[in-house]
C-alpha positions as CSV (number, residue, x, y, z in Angstrom):
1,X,-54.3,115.6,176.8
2,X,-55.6,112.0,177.5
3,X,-57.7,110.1,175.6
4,X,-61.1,110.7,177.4
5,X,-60.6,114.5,176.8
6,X,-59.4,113.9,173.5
7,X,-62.8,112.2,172.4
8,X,-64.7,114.7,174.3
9,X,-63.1,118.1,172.2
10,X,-63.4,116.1,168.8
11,X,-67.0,115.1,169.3
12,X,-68.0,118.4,171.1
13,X,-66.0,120.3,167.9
14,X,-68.0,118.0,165.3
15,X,-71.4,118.7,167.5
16,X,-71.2,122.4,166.9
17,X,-70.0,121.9,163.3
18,X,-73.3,120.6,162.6
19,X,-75.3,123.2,163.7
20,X,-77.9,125.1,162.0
21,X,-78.4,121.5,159.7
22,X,-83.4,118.1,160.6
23,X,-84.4,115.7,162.9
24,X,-83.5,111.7,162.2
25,X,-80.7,112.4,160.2
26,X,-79.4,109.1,162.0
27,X,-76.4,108.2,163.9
28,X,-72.5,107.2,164.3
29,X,-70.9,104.4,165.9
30,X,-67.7,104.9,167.3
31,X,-65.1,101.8,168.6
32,X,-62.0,104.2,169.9
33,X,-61.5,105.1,173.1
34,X,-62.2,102.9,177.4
35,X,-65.9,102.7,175.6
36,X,-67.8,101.5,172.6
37,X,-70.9,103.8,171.7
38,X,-72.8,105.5,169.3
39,X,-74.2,108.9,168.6
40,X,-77.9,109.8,168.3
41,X,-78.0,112.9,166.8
42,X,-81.6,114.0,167.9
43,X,-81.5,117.9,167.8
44,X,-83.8,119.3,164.7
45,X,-80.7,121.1,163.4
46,X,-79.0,117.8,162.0
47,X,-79.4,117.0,158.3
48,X,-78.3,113.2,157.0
49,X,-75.4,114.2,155.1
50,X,-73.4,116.7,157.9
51,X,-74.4,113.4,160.0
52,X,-72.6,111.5,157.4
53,X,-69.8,113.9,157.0
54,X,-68.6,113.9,160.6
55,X,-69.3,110.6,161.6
56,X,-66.8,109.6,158.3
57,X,-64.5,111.9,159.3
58,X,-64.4,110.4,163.4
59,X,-63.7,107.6,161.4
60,X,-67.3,106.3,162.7
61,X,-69.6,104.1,161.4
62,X,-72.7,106.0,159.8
63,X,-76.5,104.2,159.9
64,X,-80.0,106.0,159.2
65,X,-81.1,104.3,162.1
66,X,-81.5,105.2,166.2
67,X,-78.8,103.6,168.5
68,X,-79.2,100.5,169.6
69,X,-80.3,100.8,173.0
70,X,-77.1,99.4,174.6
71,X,-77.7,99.5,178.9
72,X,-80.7,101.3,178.5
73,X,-78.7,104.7,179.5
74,X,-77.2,107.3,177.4
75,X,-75.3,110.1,177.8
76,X,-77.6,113.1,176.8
77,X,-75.3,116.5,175.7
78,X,-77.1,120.2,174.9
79,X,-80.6,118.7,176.1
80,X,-83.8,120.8,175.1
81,X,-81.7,122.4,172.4
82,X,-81.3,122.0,168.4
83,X,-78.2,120.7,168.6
84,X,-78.9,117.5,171.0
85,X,-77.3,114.4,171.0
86,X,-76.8,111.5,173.0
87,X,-74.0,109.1,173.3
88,X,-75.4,105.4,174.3
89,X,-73.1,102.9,175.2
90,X,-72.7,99.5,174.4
91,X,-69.4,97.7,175.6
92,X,-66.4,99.3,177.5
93,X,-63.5,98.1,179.9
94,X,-62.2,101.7,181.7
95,X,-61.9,99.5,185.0
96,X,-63.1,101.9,187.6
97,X,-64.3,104.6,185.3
98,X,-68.1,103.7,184.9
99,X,-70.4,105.1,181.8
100,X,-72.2,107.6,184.4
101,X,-68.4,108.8,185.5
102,X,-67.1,109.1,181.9
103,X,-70.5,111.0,180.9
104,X,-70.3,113.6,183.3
105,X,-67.0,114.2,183.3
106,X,-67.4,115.4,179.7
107,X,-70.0,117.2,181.0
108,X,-73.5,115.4,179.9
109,X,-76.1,114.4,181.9
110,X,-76.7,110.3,182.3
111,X,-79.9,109.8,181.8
């Protein structure tokens, strides 16, 4: 399994870990991977500490706070549903692989 599909199982696995948890429980960081972003959680089911939990656990960064808003773009997984979350990017070197490519390949919608 490579890398990208790696991420995308771990963080899709930790996503539905978290369900049935309230909105602006805050986000995770992550540096691994072709790009640097963070997760929004922004589904109502989240709670602080299962945020906290899993982001320590992806070996992630926690804060209380939103993303940063990175490109302006984000990666936007389970829209319209409890469990929502976003992945914003900041940084990344994938060469050809762009942030849109990457994002719907694990299937989100770049938004």
């Amino acid at each position: 399994m490579n890398m990208k599909a790696k991420i995308v199982v771990v963080f899709g696995l930790l996503a539905a870990a978290l369900q049935g948890c309230a909105a602006g429980a805050g986000s995770c960081t992550s540096g691994s991977g072709a790009f640097h972003y963070c997760i929004e959680y922004t589904g109502t089911s989240y709670t602080v500490d299962s945020v906290k939990t899993t982001c320590t656990a992806a070996t992630g960064t926690y804060s209380s706070s939103a993303c940063a808003t990175g490109s302006g773009k984000a990666c936007v997984f389970q829209k319209g549903t409890s469990t929502e979350y976003k992945w914003v990017f900041s940084t990344g070197d994938a060469g050809s692989i762009t942030p849109e490519s990457f994002c719907t390949s694990a299937g989100g919608t770049y938004e």
